[in-house]
PAROSE-926069 format. One record per residue (C-alpha): residue number from 1; x negated, y negated, z. Coordinates in steps of 0.1 Angstrom, whole numbers. Layout:
N
<r NUM <X Y Z>>
...
END
This chain:
322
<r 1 <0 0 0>>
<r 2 <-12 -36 -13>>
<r 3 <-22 -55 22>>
<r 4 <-11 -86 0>>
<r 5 <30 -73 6>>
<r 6 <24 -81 44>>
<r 7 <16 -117 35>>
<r 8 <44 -147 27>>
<r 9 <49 -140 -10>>
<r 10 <53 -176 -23>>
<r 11 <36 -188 -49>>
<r 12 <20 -152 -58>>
<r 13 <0 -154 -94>>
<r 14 <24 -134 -119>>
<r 15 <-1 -103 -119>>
<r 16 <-4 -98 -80>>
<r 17 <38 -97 -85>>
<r 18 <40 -74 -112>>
<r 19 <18 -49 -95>>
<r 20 <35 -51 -67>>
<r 21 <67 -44 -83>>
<r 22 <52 -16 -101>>
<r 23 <41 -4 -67>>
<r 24 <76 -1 -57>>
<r 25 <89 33 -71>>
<r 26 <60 48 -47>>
<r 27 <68 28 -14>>
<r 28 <101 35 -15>>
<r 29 <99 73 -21>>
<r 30 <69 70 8>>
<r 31 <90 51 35>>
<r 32 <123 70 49>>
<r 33 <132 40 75>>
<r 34 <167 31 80>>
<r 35 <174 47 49>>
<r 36 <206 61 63>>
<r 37 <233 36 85>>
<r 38 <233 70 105>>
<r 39 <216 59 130>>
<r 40 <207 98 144>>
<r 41 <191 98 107>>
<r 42 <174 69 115>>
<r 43 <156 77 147>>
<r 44 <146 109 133>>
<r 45 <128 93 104>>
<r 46 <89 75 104>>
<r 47 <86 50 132>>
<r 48 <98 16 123>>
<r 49 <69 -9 122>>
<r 50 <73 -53 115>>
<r 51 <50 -43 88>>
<r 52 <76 -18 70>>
<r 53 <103 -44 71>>
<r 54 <79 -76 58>>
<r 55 <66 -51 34>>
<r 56 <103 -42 22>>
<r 57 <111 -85 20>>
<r 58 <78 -93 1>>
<r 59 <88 -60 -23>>
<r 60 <124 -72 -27>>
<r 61 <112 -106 -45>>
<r 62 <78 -95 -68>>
<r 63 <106 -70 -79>>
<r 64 <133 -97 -88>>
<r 65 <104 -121 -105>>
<r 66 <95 -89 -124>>
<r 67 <130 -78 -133>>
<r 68 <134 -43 -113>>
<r 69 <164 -53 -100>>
<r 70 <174 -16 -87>>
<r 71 <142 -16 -63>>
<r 72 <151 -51 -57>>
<r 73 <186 -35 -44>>
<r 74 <170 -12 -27>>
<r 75 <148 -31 -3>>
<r 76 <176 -45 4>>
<r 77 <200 -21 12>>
<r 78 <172 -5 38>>
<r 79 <171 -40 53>>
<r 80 <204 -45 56>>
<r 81 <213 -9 74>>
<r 82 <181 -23 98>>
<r 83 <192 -56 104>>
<r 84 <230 -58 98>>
<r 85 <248 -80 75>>
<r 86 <253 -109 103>>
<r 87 <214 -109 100>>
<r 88 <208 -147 90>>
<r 89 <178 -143 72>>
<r 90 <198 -109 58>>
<r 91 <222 -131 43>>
<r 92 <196 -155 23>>
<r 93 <185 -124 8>>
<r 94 <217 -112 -4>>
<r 95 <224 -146 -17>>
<r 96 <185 -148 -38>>
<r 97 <198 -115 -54>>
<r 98 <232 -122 -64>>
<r 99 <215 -156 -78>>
<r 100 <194 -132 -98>>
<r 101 <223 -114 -111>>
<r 102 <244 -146 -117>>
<r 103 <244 -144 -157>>
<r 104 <262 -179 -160>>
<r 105 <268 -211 -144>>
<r 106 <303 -201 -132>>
<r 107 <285 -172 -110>>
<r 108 <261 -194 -96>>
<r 109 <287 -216 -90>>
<r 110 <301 -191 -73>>
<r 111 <278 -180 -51>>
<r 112 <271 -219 -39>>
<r 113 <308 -213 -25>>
<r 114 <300 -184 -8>>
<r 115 <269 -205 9>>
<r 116 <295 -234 17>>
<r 117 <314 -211 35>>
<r 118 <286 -197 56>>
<r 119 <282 -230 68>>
<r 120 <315 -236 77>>
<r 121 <313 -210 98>>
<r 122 <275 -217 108>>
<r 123 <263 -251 99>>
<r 124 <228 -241 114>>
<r 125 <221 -217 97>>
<r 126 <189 -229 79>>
<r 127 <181 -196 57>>
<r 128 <213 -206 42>>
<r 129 <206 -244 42>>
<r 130 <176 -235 24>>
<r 131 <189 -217 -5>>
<r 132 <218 -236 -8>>
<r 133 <189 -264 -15>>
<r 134 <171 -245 -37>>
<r 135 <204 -235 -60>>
<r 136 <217 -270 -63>>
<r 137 <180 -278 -75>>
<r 138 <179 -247 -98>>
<r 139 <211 -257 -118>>
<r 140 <203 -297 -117>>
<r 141 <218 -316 -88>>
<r 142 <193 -332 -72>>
<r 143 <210 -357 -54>>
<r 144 <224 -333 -41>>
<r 145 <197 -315 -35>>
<r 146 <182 -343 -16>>
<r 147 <212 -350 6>>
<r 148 <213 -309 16>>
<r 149 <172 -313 30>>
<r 150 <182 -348 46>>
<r 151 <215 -329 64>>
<r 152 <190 -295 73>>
<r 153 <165 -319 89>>
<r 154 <190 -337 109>>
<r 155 <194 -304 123>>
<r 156 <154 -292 119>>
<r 157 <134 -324 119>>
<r 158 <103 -301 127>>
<r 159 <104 -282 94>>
<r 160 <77 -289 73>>
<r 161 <85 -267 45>>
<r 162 <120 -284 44>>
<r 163 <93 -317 42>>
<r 164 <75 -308 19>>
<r 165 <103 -298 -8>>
<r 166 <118 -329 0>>
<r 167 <88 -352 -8>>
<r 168 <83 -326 -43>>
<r 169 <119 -337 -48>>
<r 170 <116 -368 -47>>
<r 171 <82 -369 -65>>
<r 172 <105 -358 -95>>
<r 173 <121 -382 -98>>
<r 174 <99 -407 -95>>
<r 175 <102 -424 -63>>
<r 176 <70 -421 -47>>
<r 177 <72 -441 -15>>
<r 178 <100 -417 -2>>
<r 179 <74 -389 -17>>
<r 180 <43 -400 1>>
<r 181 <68 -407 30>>
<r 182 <81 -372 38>>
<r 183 <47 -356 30>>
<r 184 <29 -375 56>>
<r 185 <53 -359 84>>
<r 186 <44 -327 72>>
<r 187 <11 -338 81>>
<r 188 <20 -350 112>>
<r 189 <32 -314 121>>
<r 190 <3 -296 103>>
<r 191 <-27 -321 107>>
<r 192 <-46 -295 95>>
<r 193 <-32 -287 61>>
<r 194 <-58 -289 36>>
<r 195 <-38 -288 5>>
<r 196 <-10 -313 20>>
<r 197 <-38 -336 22>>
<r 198 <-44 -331 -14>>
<r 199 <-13 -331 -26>>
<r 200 <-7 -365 -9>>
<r 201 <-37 -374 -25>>
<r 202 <-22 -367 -61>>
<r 203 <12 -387 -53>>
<r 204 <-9 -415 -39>>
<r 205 <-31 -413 -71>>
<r 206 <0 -415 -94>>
<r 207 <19 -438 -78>>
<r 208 <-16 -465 -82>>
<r 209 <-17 -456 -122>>
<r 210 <23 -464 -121>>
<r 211 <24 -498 -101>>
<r 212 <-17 -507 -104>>
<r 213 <-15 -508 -70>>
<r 214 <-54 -504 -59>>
<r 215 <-47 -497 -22>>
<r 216 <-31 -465 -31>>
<r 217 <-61 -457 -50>>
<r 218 <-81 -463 -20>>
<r 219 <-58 -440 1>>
<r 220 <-60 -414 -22>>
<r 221 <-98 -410 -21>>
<r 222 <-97 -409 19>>
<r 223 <-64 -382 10>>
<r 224 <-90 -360 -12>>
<r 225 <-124 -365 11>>
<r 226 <-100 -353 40>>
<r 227 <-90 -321 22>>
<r 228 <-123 -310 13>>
<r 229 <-137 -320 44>>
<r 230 <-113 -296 58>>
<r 231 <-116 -266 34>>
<r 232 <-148 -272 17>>
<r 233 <-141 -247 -15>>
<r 234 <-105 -265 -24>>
<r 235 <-102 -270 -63>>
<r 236 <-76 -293 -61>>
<r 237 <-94 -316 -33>>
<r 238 <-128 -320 -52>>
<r 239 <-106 -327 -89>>
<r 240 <-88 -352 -71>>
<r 241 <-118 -367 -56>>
<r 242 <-135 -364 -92>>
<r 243 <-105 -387 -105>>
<r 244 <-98 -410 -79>>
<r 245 <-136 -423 -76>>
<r 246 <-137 -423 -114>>
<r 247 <-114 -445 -115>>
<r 248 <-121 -467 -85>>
<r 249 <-158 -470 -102>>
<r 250 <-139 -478 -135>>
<r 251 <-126 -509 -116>>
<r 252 <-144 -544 -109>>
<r 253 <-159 -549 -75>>
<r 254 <-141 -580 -69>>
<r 255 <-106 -559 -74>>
<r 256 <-116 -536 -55>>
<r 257 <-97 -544 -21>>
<r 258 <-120 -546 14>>
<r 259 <-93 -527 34>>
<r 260 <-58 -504 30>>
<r 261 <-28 -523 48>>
<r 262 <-19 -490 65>>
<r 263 <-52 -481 87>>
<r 264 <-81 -504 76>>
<r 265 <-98 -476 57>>
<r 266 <-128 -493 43>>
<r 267 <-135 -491 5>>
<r 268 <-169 -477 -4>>
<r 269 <-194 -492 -19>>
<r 270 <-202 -483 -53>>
<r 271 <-238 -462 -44>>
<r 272 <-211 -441 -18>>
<r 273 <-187 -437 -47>>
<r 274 <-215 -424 -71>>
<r 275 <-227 -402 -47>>
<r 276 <-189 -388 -40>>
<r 277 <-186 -383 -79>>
<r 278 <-216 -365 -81>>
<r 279 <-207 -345 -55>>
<r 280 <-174 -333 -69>>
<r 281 <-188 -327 -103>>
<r 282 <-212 -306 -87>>
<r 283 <-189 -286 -67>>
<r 284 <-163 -283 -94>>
<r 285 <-191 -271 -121>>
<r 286 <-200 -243 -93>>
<r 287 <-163 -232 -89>>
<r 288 <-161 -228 -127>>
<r 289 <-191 -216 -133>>
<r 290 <-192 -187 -104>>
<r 291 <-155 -179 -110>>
<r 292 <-164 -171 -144>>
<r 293 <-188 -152 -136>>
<r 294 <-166 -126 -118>>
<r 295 <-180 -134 -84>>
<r 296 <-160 -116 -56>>
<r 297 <-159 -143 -31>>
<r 298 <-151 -172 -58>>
<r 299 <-120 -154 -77>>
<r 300 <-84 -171 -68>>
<r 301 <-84 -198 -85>>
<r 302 <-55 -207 -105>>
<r 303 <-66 -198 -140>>
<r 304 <-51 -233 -152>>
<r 305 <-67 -250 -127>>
<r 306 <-99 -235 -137>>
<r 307 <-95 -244 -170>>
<r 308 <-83 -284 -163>>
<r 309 <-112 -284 -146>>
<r 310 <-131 -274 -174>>
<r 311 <-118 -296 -195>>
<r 312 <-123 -327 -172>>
<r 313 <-158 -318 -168>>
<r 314 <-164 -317 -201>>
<r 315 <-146 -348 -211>>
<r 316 <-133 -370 -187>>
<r 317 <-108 -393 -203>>
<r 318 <-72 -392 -199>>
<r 319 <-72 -364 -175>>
<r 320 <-41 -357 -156>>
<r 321 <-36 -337 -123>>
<r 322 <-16 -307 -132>>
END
């Protein structure tokens, strides 16, 4: 069994889902547990573990990304004779497979019903919150969307994941002080998130090309240096540190600004920003060049973020973060 199905599965690369999906057939004929709603049959089958019921979640979605929608059913019917169908975190699941089954908008217009009616019923319960946000964003409504994450953080103002989606939701469309707004609380409840520090980085480095607001730039390099200073082999950290002094440099002392208005972050002078450049060039060139080179400890990387970087190493000009 892949170690990788007793991790969170988001954001899995496509292969890493398709083999665990292909993996499937074997688990499933492997593991008896809760097979049966008998629960005599139950005790007298292999000792539950946490691990055989994260590993039967994780399965359940590689399968639906792949399309093995029986195994997908499966998982889930073990997990439901385990947990019950009261389960809250039961019911999101039910509800991501009958979204995958939905063959039209009237299904999935369906099945937001049956999530409005949950809530009736439970209005806390955020498994359901959440996919209810995810569906209206799936078919469109965004608005809505954004006024289902404001509503589930009235109730969860600690969720950082509900946060984070709300700043990428807002991000799309363009209104990047709200963006920049929700992602720094995420930070204030995971100070430590290196790739939240770059992302903010990105929003505060597109938001300065959009208004020319130099102070954003400025905020975006101390974003980047943060992220890298806290994960010092992040791809994203050292591209965005690669733009952002780029273009700072690109920029006239004089309009360069001495201080942010948010936390007097001084601007560098321009030997400190040659020296950051360099440094992210370097770094970058080793990512690409030693995860190219099949080295164990430096495979991944995204293979399109390998290859942007690529591409902004070997030319420079009009690069955008991707």
């Amino acid at each position: 069994m892949s170690s990788s199905l007793l991790h969170p599965p988001s954001h899995l690369p496509p292969a890493t889902a398709l083999q665990h999906s292909q993996q499937a057939p074997t688990i499933l004929g492997n593991t008896t547990g809760a097979i049966s709603s008998s629960l005599f049959q139950s005790l007298l089958s292999a000792p539950e573990t946490p691990e055989l019921w994260t590993t039967y979640e994780n399965l359940l979605l590689s399968c639906l990304r792949t399309g093995d929608d029986e195994s997908a059913h499966q998982c889930l019917g073990r997990l439901v004779n385990r947990f019950g169908d009261d389960n809250e975190r039961i019911m999101a699941l039910k509800g991501i497979l009958k979204e995958a089954d939905a063959d039209d908008s009237a299904s999935l217009d369906a099945v937001l019903k049956e999530y409005d009616q949950i809530l009736q019923d439970n209005p806390t319960n955020i498994p359901i919150l959440k996919r209810r946000v995810a569906l209206l964003r799936s078919t469109g409504r965004i608005s809505k969307a954004v006024g289902a994450l404001i509503s589930l953080l009235d109730i969860s103002p600690t969720d950082a994941e509900a946060w984070a989606e709300l700043s990428d939701l807002y991000f799309s469309q363009g209104l990047y002080s709200q963006a920049i707004f929700a992602l720094e609380e995420v930070l204030v409840l995971q100070p430590n998130a290196w790739n939240m520090y770059a992302r903010l980085g990105e929003i505060l480095y597109i938001a300065s090309k959009s208004s020319g607001n130099t102070g954003q730039l400025v905020e975006a390099l101390k974003r980047f240096s943060r992220s890298i200073e806290l994960c010092d082999g992040y791809l994203r950290g050292y591209y965005g540190l690669k733009l952002t002094t780029k273009q700072l440099l690109s920029n006239p002392q004089e309009a360069l600004p001495n201080r942010t208005d948010s936390d007097e972050f001084a601007v560098p002078d321009r030997t400190t920003l040659n020296r950051l450049d360099e440094m992210a060039t370097e770094k970058l060139a080793e990512i690409v060049r030693r995860n190219s080179a099949g080295e164990r400890s430096w495979q991944g990387y995204d293979e399109a973020e390998i290859k942007a970087t690529r591409e902004l190493l070997e030319d420079g000009s009009n690069v955008t973060i991707r």
